[in-house]
N, C-alpha and C positions, 0 to 999 in steps of 0.2 A: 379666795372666795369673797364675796360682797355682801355688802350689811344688807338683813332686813327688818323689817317690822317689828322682829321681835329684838332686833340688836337695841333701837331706838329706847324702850323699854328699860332697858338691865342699862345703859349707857347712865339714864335720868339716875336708876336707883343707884350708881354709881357715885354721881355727886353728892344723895344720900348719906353713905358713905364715906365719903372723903370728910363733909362735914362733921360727920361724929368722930372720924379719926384724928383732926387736927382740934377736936373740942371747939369747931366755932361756936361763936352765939345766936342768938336768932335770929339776931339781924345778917350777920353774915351767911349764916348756914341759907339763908332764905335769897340772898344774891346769888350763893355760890347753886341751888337747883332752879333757882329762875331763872340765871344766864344757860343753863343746861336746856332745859326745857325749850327755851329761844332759840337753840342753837338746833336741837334736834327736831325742827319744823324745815331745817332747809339742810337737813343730812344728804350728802350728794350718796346714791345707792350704787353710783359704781365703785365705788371705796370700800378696802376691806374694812373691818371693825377696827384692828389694832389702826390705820390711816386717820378713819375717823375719832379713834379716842384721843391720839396725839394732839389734837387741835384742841378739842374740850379739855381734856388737862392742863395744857397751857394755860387756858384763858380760867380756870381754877386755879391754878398756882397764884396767876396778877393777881386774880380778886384774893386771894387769903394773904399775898405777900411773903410765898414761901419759894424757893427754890427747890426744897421735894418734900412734896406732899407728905412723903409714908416712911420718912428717915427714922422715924420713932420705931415705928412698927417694923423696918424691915434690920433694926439694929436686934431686936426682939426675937423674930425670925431667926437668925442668922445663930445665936445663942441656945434658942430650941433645938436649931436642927445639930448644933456641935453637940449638944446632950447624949444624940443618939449616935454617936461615932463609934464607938469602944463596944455597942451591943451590935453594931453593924459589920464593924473588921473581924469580930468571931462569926458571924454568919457569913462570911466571905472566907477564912480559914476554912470552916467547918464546911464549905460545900461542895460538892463532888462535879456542880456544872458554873464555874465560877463565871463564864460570861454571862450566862442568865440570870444569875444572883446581882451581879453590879449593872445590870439593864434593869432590873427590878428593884435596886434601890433607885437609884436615878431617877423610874417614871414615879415610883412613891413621896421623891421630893416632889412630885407635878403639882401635888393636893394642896401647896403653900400658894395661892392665889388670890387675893384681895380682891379681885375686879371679877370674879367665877360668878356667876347665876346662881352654883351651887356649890355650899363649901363642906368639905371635910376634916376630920379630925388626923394630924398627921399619927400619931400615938396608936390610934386604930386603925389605919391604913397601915404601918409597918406590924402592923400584930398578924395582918390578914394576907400581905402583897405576897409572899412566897409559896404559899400552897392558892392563890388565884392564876387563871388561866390567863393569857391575852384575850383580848373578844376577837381583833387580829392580828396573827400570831406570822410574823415574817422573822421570824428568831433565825431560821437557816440560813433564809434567804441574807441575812444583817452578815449572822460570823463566813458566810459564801463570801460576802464584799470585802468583810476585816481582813482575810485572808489574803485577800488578793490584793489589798491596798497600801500604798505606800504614805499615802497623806491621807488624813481626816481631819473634817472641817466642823466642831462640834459645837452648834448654835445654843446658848444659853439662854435661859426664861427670867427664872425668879429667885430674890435672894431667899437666902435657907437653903431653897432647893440646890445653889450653886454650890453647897457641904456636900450634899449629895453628887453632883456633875464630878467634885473636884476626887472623890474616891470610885465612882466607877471608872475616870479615866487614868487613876492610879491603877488600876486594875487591867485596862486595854495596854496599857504601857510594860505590861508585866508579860501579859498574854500576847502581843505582840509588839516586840522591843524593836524593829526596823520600823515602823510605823510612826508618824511626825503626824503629831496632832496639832492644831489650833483651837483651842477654845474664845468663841466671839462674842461679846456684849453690849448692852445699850450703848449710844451717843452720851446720852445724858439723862436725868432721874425721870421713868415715868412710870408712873403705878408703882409697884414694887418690884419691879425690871433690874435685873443686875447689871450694874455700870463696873466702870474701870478701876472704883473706890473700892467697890467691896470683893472683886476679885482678886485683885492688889494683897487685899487686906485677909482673905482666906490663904493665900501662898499661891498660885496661878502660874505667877509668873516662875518660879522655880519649876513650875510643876513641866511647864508647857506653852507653846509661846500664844502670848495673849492680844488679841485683837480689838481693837475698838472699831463699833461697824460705823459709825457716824449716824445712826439712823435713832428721829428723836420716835418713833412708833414703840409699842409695845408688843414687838412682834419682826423678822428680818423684814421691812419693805425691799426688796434690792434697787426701787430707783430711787430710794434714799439714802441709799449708802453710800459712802465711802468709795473711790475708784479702784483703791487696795484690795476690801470686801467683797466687792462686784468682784474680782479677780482670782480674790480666793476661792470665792465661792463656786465659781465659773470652772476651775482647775483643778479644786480638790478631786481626789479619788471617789473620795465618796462623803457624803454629807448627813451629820446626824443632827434632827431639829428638836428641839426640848418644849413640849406646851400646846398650848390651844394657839397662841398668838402668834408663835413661826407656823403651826399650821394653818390658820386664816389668812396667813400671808402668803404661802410658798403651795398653795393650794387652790387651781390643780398644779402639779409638782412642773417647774420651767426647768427640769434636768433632767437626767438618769441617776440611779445610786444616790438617792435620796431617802433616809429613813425618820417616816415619823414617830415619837415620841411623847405617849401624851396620856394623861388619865383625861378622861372626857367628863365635863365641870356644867357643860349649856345645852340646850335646847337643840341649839342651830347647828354646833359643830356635833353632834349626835345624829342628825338627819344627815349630812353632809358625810358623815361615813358611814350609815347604815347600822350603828350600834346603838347604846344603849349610856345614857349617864350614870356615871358612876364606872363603866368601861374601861380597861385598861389596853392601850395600843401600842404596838410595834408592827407598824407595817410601810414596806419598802414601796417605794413610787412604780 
């Protein structure tokens, strides 16, 4: 999907952001939304939003002098979301439909987004995500494909959430043990995007084999990936996407057996599926 009018918007309040997250001072904080603001006069509109955010982060990194912006914050993250581990594995003992349960952890990590329009409390989205409904609901349509599949290609969002990614697919591995998963992540740091550092750093690599997509977007671009990526992505069985940003990307879906993944956080990606922000999604392409 392509950016519009109101991507422009939430991009600015973005640098916003970024500014109070790295504590610049006025004077920087005031480069880092004027170079925004400059930038987003000549936004190209056939570019998804994750395309176009790549470029503006960038040129906010030079200006603050950081290689990642949101390393404070997503070390932060990553701790919050281990918190909730030990009340999550007894709700996954204790449930009688255990794939639904680790699909509903997973899209409850989705609420950790930094760059969202709209943000949530993760503490009160796991209070609530198990007795909420999908808005759409391809649950069957999902374990129809798990079944039947011998490889899945599991595209990763945001750190924290990836606490979450790394026990639902503890879960699919149990639930189905011939199944060869890949879990795939950023190029390199953008927004609070999971890279190759902090999946490393959760156990990934034991867990399942770990892919680096090459792509510096915050979201799969596929012609910015990697020729490995593009490959994988192209051959897996079937494909699960985590977030707003692989859905702005991979949307409308260039496959078959493609499942999106997503609490719905914006404006834009809320019209574009016909639901409602605040929304919880599982539905197959």
């Amino acid at each position: 999907m392509n950016i519009d009018n109101a991507c422009v918007e939430c991009i600015i309040n973005q640098s916003r952001r970024v500014s109070e997250a790295i504590k610049a001072d006025d004077i920087l904080s005031k480069r880092i939304v004027s170079r925004v603001e400059t930038l987003g006069e000549t936004f190209d509109f056939k570019l998804s939003p994750p395309e176009v955010a790549s470029d503006v982060y960038e040129q906010m990194a030079q200006l603050a002098g950081m290689d990642d912006l949101y390393a404070e914050l997503k070390a932060h993250a990553t701790e919050k979301a281990k918190s909730f581990i030990p009340q999550l594995r007894q709700e996954l003992q204790d449930a009688s439909d255990k794939l639904l349960t680790a699909i509903k952890i997973a899209v409850a990590g989705n609420v950790i987004d930094l760059a969202a329009e709209v943000t949530f409390d993760l503490h009160e989205e796991l209070e609530k995500i198990f007795k909420t409904d999908f808005a759409h609901d391809d649950m069957a349509l999902l374990e129809t494909a798990l079944k039947k599949a011998t490889t899945l290609l599991y595209i990763g969002d945001n750190v924290g959430e990836h606490v979450f990614d790394h026990l639902c697919i503890e879960t699919l591995q149990t639930l189905y043990p011939k199944l060869e998963i890949y879990y795939m992540v950023r190029g390199n740091p953008i927004i609070n995007d999971v890279t190759m550092l902090e999946a490393k750093e959760a156990g990934f690599e034991s867990l399942c084999h770990l892919v680096d997509s090459g792509v510096n977007t915050p979201g799969f671009a596929y012609e910015r990936a990697n020729a490995q990526s593009q490959r994988l992505f192209d051959t897996a069985d079937l494909v699960i996407t985590k977030g707003m940003g692989n859905y702005e990307c991979l949307s409308p879906s260039p496959r078959t057996n493609l499942c999106y993944l997503l609490k719905v956080k914006c404006s834009v990606v809320a019209n574009s599926l016909g639901q409602q922000v605040g929304d919880i999604i599982c539905k197959m392409n």
